[in-house]
N, C-alpha and C positions, 0 to 999 in steps of 0.2 A: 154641302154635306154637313151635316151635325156630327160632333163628336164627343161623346161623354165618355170620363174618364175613370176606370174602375182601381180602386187600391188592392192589393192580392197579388199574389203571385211573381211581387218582386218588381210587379207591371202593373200596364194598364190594358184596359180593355176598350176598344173603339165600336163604336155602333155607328152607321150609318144605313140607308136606303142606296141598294145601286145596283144597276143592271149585273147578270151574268153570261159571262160572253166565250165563248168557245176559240179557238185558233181561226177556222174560217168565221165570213157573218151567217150565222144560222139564216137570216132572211132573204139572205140570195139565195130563193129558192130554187132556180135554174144554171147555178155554179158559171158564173157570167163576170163575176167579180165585183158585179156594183146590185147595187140595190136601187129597182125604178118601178115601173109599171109593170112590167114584163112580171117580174115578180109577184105583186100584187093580186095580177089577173092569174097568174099560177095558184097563188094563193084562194080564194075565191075559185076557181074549178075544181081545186082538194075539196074546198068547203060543201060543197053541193054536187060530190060526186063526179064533176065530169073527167076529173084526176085522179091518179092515186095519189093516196097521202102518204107523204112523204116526208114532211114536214115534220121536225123536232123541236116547235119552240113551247107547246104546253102539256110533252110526255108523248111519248112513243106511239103515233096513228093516230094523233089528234088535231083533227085541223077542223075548226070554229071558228066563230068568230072574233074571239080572242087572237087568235093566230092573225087572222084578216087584218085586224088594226095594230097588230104590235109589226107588221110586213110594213101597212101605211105609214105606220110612225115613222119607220127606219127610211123609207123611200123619201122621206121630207127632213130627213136629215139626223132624226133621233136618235139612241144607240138600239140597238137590236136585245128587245127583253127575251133571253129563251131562259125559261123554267116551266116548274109545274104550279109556279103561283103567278098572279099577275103583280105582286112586289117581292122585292128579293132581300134581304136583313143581311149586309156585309159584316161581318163580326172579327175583328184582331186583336190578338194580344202580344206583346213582346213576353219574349222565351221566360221561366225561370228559372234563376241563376242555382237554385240548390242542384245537386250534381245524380247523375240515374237517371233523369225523368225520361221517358219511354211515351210521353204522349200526353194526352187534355181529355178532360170531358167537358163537354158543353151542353150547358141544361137553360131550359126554359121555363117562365111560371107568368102567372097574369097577378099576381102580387109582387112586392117587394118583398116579402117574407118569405113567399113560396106557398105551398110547395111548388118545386122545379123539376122540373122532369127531362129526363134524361134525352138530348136531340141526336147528339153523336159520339163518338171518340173518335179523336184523328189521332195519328202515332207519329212516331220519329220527332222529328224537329216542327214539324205541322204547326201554325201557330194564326190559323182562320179560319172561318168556316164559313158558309152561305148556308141560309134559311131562307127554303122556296118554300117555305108552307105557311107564309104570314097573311092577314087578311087586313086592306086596308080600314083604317081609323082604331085597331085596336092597337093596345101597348100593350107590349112585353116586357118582361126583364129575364136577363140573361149573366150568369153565372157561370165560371169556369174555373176546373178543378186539375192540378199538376198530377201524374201517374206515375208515378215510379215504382216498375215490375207490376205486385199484384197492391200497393200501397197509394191511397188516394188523399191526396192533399183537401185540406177543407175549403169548402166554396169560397169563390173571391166575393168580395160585395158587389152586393146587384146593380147593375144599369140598365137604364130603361129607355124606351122611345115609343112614340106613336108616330104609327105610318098616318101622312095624310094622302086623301082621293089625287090621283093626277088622272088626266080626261084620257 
């Protein structure tokens, strides 16, 4: 896991690459408990209709081939990638300490400069976010911003990463 470390916000910001993974494993696609074969060939009968799809690991009624090998991976021991990208951008920051804050924006840019644009806001105590809409070999940089009420703290300094291919 790579981890770069951003100044802002009293904290730091962590970037890494990492699966996202649900309470059960998304690729047990026959609720069996383990992940094997059985799955697989489930997976693969979705893929070419002779199933229905039912599968949630790349967005709601999508089962490709995408699905097919991120099932194989898991059945050979891999973690189970379910999103709507084939990499997933794990993003953390510890809390800041100024007192009110009511939540985070987290933005995105393909500069360090920017511009950033806006991926989500998470509220309360929230303090990560996942990015399923990343594509492998490019770099991002990612910026986050303290909220308190309708008042926004200015951007932390940018961190960046580039996703590399995995097979």
């Amino acid at each position: 896991m790579r981890r770069l470390s951003l100044s802002g916000l009293a904290a730091g910001l962590f970037l890494s690459s990492a699966p996202l993974w649900s309470q059960a494993n998304p690729c047990d696609l026959n609720n069996d408990g383990v992940v094997n074969s059985a799955d697989v060939q489930l997976a693969v009968n979705m893929t070419i209709g002779m199933s229905s799809c039912t599968a949630n690991l790349a967005g709601s009624n999508v089962c490709d081939a995408i699905v097919v090998q991120r099932v194989v991976n898991a059945s050979m021991g891999q973690a189970c990638l379910a999103s709507t990208g084939i990499h997933v951008v794990s993003l953390t920051w510890t809390a800041s300490t100024s007192s009110g804050i009511t939540g985070y924006q987290v933005s995105r840019g393909a500069a360090s400069t920017g511009p950033f644009t806006l991926l989500a806001s998470v509220g309360g105590t929230t303090t990560s976010y996942m990015d399923t809409t990343v594509i492998s070999g490019q770099t991002y940089y990612y910026v986050v911003a303290a909220v308190a009420g309708s008042s926004v703290s200015a951007n932390s300094t940018p961190t960046s990463g580039t996703l590399i291919p995995t097979p």
